[in-house]
Rosetta silent file (secondary structure, phi, psi, omega in degrees, C-alpha in Angstrom):
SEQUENCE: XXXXXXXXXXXXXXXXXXXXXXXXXXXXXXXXXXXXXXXXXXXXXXXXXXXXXXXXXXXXXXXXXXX
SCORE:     score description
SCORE:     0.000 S_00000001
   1 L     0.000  122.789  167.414  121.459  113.403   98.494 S_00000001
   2 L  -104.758  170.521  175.596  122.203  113.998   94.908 S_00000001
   3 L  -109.803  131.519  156.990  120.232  115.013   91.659 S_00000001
   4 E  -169.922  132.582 -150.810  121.030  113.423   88.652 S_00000001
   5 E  -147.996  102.602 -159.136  119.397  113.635   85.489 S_00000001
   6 E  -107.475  159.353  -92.910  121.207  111.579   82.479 S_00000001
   7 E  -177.801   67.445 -158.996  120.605  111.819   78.888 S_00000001
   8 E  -108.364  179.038  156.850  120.894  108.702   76.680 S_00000001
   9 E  -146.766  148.255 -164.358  120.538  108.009   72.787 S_00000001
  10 L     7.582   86.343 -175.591  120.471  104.421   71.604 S_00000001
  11 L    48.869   20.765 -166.571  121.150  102.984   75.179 S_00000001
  12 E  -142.556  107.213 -173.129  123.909  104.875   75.351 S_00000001
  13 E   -35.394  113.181  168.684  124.451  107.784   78.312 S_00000001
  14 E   -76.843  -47.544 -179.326  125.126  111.391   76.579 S_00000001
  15 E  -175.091  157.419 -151.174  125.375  113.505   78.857 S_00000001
  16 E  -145.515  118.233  148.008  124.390  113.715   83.016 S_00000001
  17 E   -81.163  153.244  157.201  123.683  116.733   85.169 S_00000001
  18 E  -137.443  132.290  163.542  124.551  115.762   88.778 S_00000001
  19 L   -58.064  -16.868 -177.820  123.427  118.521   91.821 S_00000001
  20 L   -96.305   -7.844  152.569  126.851  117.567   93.614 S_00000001
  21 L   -54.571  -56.350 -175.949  128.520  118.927   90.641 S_00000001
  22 L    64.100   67.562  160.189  126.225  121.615   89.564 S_00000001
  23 E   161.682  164.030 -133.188  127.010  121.561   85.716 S_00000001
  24 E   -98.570  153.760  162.928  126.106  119.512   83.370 S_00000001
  25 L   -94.109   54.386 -161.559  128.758  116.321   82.162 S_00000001
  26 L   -39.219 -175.299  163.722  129.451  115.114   78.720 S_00000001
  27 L  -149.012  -26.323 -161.771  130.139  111.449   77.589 S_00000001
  28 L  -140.377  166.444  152.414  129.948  111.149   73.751 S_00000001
  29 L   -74.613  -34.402  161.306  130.985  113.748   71.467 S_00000001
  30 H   -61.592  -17.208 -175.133  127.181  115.165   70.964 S_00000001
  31 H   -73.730  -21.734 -161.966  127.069  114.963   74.779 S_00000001
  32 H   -80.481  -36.439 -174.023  130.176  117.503   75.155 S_00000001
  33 H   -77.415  -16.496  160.936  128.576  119.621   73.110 S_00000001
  34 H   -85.480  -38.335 -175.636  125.267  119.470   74.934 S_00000001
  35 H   -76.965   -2.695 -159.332  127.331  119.925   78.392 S_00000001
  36 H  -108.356  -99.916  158.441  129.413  123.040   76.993 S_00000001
  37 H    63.599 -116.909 -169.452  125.599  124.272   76.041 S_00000001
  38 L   -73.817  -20.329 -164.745  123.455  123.757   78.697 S_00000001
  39 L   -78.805  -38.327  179.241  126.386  124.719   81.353 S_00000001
  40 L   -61.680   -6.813  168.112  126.832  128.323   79.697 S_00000001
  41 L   -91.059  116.320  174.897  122.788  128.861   80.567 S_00000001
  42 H   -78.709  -44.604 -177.884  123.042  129.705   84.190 S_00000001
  43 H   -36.561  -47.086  158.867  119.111  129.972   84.609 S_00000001
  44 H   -42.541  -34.342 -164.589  118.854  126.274   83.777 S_00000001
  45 H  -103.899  -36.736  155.822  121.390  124.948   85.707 S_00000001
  46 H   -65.936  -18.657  163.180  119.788  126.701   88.886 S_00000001
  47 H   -57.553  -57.363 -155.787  116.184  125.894   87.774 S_00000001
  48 H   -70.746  -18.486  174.801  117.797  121.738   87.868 S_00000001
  49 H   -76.593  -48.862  167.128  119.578  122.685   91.534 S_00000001
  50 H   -49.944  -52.689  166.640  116.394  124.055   92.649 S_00000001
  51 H   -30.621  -55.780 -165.940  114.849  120.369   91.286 S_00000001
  52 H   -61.170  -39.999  171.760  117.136  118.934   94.035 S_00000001
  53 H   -57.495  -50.445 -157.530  115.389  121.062   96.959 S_00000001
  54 H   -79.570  -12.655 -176.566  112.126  120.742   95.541 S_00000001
  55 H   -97.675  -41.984 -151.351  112.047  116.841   94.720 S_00000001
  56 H   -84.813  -66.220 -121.402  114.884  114.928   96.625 S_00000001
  57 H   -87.650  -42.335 -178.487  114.702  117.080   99.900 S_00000001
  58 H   -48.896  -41.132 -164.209  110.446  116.441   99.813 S_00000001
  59 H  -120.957   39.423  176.096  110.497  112.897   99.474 S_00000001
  60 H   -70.860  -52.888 -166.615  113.440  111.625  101.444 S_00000001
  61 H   -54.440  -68.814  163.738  111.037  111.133  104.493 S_00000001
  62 H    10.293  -72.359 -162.844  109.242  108.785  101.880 S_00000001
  63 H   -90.237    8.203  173.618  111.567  106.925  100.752 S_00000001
  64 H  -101.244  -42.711 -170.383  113.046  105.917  104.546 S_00000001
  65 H   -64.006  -78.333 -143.692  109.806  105.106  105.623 S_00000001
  66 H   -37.308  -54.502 -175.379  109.139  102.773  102.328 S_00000001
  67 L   -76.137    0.000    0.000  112.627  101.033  103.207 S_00000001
């Protein structure tokens, strides 16, 4: 199960956290600069790791039954 929580501006992906990373991903040049950023907060990037426990790991049973 992954996390991933991407970032666009006019249709066009900026910058992507993914949980199997753990840090944040640029794309664009404003995205690198949002990934350099956001990676240097560590509180942030474990509040969005914590996201993965508290969201993905909750509704997996969910989303197997559903399919």
């Amino acid at each position: 199960i992954e996390y991933i929580r991407s970032y666009y501006f006019n249709k066009v992906e900026d910058v992507r956290f993914s949980s199997s990373l753990g840090k944040f991903v640029g794309f664009t040049e404003p995205g690198l600069m949002y990934a350099k950023a956001w990676n240097s907060d560590t509180s942030y990037l474990a509040q969005l790791n914590a996201q993965k426990e508290t969201y993905c790991h909750n509704n997996i049973g969910i989303d197997y039954q559903a399919a």
